[in-house]
C-alpha positions in Angstrom: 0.0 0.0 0.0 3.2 2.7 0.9 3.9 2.2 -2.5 1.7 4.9 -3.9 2.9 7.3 -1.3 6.0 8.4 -2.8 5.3 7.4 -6.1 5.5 11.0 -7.5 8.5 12.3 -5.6 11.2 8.9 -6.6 9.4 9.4 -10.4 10.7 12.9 -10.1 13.8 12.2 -9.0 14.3 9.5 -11.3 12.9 11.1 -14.6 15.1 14.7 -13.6 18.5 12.5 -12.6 18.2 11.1 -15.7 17.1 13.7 -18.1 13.6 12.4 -18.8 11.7 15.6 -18.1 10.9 17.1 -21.4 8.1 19.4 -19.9 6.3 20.0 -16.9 3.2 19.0 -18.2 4.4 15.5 -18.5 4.9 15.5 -14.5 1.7 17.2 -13.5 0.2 14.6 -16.1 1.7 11.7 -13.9 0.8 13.0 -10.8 -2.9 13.2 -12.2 -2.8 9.4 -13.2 -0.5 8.6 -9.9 -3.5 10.9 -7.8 -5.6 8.2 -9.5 -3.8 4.8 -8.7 -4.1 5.7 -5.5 -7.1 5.9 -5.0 -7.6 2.5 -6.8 -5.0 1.5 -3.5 -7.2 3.4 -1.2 -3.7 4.5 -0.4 -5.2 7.2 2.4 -5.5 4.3 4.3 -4.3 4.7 8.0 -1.5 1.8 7.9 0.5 3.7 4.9 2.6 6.0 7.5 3.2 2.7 9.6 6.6 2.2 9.2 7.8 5.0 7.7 8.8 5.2 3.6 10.1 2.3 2.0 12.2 3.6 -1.0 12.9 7.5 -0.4 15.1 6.8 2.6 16.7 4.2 0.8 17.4 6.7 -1.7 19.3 9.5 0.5 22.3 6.8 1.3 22.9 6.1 -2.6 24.6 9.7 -3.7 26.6 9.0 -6.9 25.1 9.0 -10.1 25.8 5.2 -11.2 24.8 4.1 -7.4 21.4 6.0 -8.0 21.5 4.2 -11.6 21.2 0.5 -9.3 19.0 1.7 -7.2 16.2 3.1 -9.7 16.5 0.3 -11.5 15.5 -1.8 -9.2 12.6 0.9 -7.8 11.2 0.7 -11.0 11.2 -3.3 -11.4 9.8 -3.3 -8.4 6.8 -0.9 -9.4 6.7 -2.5 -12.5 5.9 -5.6 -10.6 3.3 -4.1 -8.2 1.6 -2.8 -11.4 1.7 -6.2 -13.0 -1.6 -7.4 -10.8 -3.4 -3.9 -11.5 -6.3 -3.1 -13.7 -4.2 -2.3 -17.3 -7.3 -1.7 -19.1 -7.3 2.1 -17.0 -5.8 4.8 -18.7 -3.9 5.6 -15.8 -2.3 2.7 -15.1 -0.8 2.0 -18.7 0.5 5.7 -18.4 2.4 5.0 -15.7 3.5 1.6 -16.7 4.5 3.4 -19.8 6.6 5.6 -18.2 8.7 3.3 -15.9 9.0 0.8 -18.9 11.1 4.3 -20.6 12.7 4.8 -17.8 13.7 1.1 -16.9 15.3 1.4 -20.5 17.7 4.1 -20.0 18.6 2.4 -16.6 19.8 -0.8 -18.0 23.3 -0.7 -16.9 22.3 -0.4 -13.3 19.9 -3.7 -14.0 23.0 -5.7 -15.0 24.9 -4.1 -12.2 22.3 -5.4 -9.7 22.4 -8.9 -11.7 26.0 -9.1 -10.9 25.1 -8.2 -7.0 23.1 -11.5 -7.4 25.4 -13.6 -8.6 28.1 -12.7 -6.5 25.9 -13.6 -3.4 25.1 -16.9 -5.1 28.7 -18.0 -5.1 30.2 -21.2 -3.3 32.7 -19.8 -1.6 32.8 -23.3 0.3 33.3 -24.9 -3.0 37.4 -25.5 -4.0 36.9 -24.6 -7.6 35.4 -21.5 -6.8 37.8 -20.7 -4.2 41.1 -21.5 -7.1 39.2 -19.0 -9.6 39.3 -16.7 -6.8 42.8 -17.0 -5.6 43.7 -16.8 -9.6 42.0 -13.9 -9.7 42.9 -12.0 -6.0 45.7 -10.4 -7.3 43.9 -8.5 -10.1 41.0 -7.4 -7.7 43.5 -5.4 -5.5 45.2 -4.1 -8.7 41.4 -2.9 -9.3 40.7 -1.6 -6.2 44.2 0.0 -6.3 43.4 2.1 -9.3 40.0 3.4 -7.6 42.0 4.7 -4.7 45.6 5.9 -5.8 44.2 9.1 -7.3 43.7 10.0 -3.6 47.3 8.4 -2.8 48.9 10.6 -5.0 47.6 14.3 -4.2 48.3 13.3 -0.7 52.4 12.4 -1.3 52.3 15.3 -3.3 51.1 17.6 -1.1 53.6 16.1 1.7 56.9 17.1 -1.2 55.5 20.1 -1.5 54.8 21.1 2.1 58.1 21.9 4.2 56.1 21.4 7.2 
């Protein structure tokens, strides 16, 4: 039911993160059609604030632009799926569907990304051939992780030549 709560506001963020706001008509359009999904919810109902929101605090912890790209993506599957078991022959509800299905689009890096999330947590890590691949592989992960973090080593040792402190 919290669903349709916040339905408008992680829409906007998504759609203006993303540059999928051509107009503001298109917005006040989808809050129309979201006004009216909710009230095929009954989403007024009393147990909504139990709880508190379930994707816009989720949302605050994710601040880069490809960890906001995961996190849609999976938002919007997840409507997508809530919208599966609705009424499609409304108006309103195809309008929206419509609009996450554009939006899942442009977000499918940040579905594979979340795919890969999966798998990893599916590994054997008990299993002796999975643990040899990973030994193989160990010392081009900290090469990896090395490149994402010497940028930061080297402004630091070059500050230190340059300081006579």
């Amino acid at each position: 039911m919290a669903f349709q709560t916040y339905s408008l506001f992680v829409l906007s963020v998504i759609m203006i993160s993303f540059g999928h706001v051509e107009s503001r008509l298109n917005l006040l359009q989808l809050q129309n059609d979201i006004d009216k999904l909710k009230a095929d919810f009954n989403s007024s109902h009393s147990d909504v604030a139990d709880g508190g929101p379930i994707f816009t605090e989720k949302l605050s912890s994710w601040t880069e632009r490809n960890e906001k790209r995961i996190i849609l993506s999976q938002i919007i599957s997840m409507y997508l799926k809530m919208l599966e078991s609705t009424d499609k022959s409304k108006d309103h509800v195809r309008n929206i569907a419509d609009e996450l299905y554009t939006l899942k689009a442009s977000l499918s890096d940040g579905s594979k990304k979340i795919e890969d999330l999966k798998d990893l947590t599916k590994l054997q890590m008990s299993d002796l051939k999975v643990q040899r691949k990973a030994v193989n592989e160990l010392f081009s992960v900290l090469q990896k992780l090395g490149d994402t973090s010497s940028p930061h080593k080297r402004k630091r040792s070059q500050f230190q030549r340059l300081c006579k402190c």
